[in-house]
C-alpha positions as CSV (number, residue, x, y, z in Angstrom):
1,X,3.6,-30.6,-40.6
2,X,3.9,-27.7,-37.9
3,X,7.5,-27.6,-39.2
4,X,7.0,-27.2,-42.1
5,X,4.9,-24.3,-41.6
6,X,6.7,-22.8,-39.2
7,X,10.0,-22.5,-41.9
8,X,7.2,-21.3,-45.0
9,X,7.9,-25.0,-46.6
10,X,5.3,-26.8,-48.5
11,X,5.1,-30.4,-47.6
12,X,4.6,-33.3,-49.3
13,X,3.0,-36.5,-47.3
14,X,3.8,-39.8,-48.8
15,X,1.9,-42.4,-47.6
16,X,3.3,-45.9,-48.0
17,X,3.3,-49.6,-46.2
18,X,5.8,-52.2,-46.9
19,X,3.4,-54.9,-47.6
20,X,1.8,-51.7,-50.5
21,X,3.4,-53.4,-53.6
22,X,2.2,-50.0,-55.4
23,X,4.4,-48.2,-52.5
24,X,7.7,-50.1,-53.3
25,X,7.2,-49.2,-57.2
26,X,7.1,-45.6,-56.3
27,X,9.7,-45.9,-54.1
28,X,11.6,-47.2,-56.5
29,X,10.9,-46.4,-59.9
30,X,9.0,-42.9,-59.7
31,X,10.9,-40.6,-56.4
32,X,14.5,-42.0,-57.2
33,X,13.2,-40.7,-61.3
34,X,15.8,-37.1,-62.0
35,X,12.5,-35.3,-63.6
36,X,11.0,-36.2,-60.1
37,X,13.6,-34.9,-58.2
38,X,14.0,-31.9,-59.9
39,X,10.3,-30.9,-59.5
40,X,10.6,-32.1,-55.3
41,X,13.0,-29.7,-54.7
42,X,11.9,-27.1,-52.2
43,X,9.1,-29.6,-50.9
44,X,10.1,-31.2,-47.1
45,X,9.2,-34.5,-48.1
46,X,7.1,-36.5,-45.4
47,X,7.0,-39.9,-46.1
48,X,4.4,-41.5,-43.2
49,X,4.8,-45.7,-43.1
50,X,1.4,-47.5,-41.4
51,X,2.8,-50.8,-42.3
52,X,1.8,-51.6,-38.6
53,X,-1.8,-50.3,-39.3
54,X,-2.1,-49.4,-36.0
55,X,-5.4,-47.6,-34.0
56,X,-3.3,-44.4,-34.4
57,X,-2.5,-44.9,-38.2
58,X,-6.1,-46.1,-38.7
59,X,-7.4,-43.0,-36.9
60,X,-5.2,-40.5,-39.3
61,X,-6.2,-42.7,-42.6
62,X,-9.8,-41.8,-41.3
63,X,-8.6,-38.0,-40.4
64,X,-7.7,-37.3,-44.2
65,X,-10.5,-39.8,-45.7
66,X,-7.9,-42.3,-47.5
67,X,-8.4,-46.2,-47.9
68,X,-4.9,-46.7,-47.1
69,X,-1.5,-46.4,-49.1
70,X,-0.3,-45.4,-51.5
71,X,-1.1,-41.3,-51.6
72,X,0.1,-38.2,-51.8
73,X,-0.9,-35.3,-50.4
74,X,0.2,-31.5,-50.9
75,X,0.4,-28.9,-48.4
76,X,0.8,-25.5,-49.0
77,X,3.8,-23.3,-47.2
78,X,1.2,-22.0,-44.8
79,X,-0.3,-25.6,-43.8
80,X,-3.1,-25.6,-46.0
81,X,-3.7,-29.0,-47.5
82,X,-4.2,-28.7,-51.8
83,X,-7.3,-31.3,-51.6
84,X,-8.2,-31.3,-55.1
85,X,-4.4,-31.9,-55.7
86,X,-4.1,-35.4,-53.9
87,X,-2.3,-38.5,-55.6
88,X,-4.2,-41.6,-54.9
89,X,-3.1,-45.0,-56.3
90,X,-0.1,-46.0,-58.4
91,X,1.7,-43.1,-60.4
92,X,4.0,-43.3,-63.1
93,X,7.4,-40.8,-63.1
94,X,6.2,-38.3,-65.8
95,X,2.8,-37.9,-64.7
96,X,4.3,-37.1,-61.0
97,X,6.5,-35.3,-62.4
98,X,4.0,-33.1,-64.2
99,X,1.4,-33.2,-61.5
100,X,4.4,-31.5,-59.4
101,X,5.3,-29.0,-62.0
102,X,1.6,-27.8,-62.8
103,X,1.2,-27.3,-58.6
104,X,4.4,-25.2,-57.5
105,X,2.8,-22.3,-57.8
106,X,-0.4,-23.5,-55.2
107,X,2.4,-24.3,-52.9
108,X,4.1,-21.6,-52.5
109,X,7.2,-22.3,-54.5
């Protein structure tokens, strides 16, 4: 995240497990979609795996109030998480794709 901010870059933080069967259908189908990557570009793209669910993964699942995987959360190019802009759950390509579109301007890009 700090680098991110430090080089003006909004971020986007992917959480994902590889037991998350939701995770491995993004992973597949919906970030490899060309809509998809056309809207990520600019983002640094953080992808953050607690497939070991460990105390500290637990404690930053608690941190930014999620249940677990899979989720998406947007930060701006000066650190500031978009909230009201998180991706929760299973998403299909065009919706991402849109979601990303209708935020680049909250960003910063």
């Amino acid at each position: 995240l700090a680098e991110a901010k430090a080089a003006g870059q909004p971020l986007l933080l992917d959480w994902y497990a590889d037991w998350c069967i939701s995770c491995k259908v993004i992973e597949h189908e919906v970030l490899g979609d060309p809509a998809v990557q056309a809207q990520l570009q600019g983002y640094r793209l953080l992808r953050f795996d607690i497939t070991d669910s460990s105390a500290a993964q637990r404690a930053l699942l608690d941190r930014y109030q999620l249940f677990g995987p899979p989720a998406f959360l947007f930060f701006a190019a000066n650190g500031s998480e978009k909230t009201d802009r998180r991706l929760i759950g299973e998403v299909k390509p065009a919706q991402f794709a849109e979601h990303l579109a209708r935020i680049r301007v909250e960003v910063g890009l």
